[in-house]
PDB file of N, CA, C and O in Angstrom:
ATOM      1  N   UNK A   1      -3.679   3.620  16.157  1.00  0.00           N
ATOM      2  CA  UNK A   1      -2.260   3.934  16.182  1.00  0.00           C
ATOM      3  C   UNK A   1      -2.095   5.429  16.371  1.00  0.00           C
ATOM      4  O   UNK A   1      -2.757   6.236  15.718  1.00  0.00           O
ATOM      5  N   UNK A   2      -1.272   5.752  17.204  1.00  0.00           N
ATOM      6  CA  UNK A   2      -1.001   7.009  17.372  1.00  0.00           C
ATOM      7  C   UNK A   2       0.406   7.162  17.070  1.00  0.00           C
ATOM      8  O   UNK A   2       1.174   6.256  17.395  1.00  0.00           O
ATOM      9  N   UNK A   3       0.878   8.301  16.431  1.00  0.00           N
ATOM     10  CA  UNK A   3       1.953   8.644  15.769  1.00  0.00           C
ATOM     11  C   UNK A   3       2.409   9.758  16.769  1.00  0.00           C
ATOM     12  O   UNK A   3       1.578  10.431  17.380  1.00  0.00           O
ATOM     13  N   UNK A   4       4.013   9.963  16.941  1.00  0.00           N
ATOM     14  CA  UNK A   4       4.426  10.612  18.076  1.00  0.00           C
ATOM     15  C   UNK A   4       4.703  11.841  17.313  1.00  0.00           C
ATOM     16  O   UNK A   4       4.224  12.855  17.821  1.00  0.00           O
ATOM     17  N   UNK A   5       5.535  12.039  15.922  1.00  0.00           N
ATOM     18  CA  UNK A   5       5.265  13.319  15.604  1.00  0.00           C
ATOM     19  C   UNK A   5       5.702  13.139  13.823  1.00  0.00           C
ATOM     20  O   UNK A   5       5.784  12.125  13.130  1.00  0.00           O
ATOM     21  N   UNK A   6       5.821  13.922  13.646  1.00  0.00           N
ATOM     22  CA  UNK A   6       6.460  14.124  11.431  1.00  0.00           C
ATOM     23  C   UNK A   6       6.960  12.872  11.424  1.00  0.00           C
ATOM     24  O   UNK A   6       6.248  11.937  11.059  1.00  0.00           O
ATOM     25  N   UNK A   7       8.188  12.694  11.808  1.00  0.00           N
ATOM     26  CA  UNK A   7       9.060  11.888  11.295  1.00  0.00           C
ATOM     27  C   UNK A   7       8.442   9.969  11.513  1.00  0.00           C
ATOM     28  O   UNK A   7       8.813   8.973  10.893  1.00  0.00           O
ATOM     29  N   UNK A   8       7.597  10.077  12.432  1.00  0.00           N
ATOM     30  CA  UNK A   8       7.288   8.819  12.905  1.00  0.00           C
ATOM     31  C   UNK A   8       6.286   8.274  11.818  1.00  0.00           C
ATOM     32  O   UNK A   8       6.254   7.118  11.397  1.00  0.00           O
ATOM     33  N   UNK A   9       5.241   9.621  11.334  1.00  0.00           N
ATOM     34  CA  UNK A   9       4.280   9.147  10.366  1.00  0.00           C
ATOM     35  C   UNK A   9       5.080   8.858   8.746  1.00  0.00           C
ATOM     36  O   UNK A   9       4.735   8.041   7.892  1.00  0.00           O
ATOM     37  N   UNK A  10       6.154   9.764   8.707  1.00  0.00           N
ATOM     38  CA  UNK A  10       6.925   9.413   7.686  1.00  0.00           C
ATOM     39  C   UNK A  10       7.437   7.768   7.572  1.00  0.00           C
ATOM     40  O   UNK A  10       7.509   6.997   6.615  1.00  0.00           O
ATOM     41  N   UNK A  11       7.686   7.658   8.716  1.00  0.00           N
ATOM     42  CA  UNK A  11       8.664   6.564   8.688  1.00  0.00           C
ATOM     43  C   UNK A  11       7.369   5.272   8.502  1.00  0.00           C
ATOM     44  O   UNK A  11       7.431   4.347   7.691  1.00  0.00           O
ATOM     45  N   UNK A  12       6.280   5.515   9.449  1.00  0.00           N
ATOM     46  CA  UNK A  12       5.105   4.106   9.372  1.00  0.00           C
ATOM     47  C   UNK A  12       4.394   4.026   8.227  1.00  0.00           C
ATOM     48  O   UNK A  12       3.473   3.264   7.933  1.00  0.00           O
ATOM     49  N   UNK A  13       5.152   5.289   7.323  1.00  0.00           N
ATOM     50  CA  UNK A  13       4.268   5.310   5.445  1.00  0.00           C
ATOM     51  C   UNK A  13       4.791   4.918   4.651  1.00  0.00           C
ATOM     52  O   UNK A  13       4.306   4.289   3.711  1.00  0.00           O
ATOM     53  N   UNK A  14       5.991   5.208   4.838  1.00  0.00           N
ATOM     54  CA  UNK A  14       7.344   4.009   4.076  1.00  0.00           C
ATOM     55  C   UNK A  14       7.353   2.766   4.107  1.00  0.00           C
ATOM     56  O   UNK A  14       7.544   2.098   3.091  1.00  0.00           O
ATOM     57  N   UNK A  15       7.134   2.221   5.359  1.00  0.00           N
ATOM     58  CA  UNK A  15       6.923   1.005   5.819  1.00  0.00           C
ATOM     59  C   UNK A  15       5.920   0.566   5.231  1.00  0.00           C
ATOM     60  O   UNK A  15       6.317  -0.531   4.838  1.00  0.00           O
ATOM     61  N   UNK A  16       4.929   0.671   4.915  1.00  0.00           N
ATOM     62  CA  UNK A  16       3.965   0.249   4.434  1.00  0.00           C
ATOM     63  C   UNK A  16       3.885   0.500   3.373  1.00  0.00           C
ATOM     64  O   UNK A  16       3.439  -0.561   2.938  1.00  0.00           O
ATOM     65  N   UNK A  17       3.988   1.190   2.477  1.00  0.00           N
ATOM     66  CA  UNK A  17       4.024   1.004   1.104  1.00  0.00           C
ATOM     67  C   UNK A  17       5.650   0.295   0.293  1.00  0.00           C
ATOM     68  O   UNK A  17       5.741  -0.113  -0.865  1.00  0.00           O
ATOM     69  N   UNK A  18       6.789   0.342   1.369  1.00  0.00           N
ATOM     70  CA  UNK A  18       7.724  -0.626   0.673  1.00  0.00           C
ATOM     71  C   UNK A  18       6.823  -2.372   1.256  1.00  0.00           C
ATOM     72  O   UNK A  18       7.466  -3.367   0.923  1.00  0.00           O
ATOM     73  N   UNK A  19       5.833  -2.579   1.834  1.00  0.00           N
ATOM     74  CA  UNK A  19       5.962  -4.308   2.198  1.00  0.00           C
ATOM     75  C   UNK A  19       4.541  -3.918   1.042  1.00  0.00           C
ATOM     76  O   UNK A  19       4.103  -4.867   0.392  1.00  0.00           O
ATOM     77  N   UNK A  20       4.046  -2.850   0.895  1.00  0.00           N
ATOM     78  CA  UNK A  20       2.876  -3.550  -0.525  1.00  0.00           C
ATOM     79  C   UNK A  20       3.710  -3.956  -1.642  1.00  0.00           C
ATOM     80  O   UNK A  20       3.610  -4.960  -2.348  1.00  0.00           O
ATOM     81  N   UNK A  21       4.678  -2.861  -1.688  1.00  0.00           N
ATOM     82  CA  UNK A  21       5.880  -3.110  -3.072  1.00  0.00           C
ATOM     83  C   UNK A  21       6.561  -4.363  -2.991  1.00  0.00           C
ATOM     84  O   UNK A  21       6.938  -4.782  -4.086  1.00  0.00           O
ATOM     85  N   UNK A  22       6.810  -5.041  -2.056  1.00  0.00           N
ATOM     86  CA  UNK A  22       7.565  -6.248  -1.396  1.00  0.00           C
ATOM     87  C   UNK A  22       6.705  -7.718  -2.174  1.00  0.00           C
ATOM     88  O   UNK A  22       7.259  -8.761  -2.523  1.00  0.00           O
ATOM     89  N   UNK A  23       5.180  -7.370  -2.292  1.00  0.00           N
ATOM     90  CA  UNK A  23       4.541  -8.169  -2.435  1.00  0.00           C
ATOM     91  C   UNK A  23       4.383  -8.442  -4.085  1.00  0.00           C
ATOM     92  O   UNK A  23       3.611  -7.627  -4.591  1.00  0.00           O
ATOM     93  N   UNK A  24       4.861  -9.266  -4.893  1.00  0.00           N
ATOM     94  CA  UNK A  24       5.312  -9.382  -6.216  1.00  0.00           C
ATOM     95  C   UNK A  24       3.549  -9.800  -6.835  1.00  0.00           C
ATOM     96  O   UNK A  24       2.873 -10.807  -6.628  1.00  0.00           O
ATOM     97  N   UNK A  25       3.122  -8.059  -7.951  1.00  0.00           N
ATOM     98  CA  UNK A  25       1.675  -8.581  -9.060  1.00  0.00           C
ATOM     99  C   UNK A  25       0.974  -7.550  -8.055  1.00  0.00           C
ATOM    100  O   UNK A  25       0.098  -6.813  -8.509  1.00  0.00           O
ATOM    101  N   UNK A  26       1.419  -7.455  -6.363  1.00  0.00           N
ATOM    102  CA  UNK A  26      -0.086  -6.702  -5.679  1.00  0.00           C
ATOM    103  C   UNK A  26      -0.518  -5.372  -6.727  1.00  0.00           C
ATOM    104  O   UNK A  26      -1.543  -5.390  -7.408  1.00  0.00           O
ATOM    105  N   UNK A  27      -0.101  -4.886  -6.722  1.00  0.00           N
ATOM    106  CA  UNK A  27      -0.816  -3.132  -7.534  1.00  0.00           C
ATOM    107  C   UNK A  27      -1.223  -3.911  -9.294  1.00  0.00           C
ATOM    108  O   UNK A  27      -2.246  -3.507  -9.847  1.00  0.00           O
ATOM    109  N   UNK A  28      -0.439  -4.869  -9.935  1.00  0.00           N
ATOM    110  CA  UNK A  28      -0.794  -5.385 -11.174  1.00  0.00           C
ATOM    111  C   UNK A  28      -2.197  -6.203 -10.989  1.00  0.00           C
ATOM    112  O   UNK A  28      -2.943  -6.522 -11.914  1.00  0.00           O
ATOM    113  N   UNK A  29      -2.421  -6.506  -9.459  1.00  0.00           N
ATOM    114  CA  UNK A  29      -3.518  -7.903  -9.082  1.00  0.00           C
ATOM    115  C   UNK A  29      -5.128  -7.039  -9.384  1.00  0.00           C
ATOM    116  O   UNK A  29      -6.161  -7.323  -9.991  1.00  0.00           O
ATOM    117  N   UNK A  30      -4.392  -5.298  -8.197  1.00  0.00           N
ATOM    118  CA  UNK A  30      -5.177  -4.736  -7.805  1.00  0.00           C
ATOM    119  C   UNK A  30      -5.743  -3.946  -8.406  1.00  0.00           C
ATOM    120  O   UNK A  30      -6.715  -3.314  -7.993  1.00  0.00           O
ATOM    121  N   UNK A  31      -5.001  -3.806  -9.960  1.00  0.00           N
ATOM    122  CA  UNK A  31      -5.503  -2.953 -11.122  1.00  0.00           C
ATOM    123  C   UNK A  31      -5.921  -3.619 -12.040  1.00  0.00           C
ATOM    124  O   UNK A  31      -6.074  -3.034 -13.112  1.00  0.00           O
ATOM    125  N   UNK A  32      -6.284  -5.205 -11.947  1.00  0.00           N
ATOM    126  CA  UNK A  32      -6.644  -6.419 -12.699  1.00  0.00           C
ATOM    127  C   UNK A  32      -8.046  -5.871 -13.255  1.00  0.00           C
ATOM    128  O   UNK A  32      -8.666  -5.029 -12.606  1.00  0.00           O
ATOM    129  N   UNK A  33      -8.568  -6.412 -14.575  1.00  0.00           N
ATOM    130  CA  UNK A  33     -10.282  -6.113 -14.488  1.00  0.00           C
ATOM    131  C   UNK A  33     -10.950  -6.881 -14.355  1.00  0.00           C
ATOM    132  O   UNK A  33     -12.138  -6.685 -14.611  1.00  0.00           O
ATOM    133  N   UNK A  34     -10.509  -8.101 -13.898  1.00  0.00           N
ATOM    134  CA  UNK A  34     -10.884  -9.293 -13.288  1.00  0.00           C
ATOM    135  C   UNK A  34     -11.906  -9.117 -11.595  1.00  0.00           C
ATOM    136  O   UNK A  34     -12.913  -9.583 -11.062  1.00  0.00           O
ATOM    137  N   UNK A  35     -10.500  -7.851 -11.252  1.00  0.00           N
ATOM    138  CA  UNK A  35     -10.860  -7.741 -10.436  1.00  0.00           C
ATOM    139  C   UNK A  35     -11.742  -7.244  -9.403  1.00  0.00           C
ATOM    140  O   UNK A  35     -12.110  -7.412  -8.240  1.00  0.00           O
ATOM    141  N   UNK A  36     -11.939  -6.283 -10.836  1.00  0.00           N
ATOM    142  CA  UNK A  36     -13.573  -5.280 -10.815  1.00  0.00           C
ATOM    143  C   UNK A  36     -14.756  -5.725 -11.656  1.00  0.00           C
ATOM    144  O   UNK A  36     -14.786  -6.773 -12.301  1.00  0.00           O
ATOM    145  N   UNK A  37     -15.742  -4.811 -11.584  1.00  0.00           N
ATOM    146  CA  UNK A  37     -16.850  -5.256 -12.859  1.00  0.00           C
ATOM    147  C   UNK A  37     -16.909  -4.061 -13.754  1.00  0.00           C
ATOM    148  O   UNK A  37     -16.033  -3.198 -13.696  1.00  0.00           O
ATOM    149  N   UNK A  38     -17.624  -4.010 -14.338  1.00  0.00           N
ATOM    150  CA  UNK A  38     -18.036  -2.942 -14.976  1.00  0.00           C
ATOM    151  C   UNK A  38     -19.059  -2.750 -15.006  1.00  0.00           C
ATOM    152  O   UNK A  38     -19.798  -3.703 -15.253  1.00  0.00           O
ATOM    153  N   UNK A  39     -19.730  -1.227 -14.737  1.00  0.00           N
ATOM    154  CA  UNK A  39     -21.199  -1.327 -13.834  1.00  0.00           C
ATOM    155  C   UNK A  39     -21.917  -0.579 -15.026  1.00  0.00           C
ATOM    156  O   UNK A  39     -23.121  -0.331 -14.963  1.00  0.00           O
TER     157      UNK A  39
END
């Protein structure tokens, strides 16, 4: 992906972190310790 200038990378970073936020538990799933081990 190439980004045309500031405002475009602004805008495709928003976008993507409002549809992770969109996704209901993802960051609670992804901070699970289920979901890791412990080494």
């Amino acid at each position: 992906t190439t980004f045309q200038n500031y405002d475009d990378v602004i805008e495709r970073s928003c976008q993507a972190w409002n549809e992770i936020l969109s996704e209901d538990g993802f960051i609670k799933n992804l901070c699970s310790r289920e979901w890791s081990f412990l080494v």
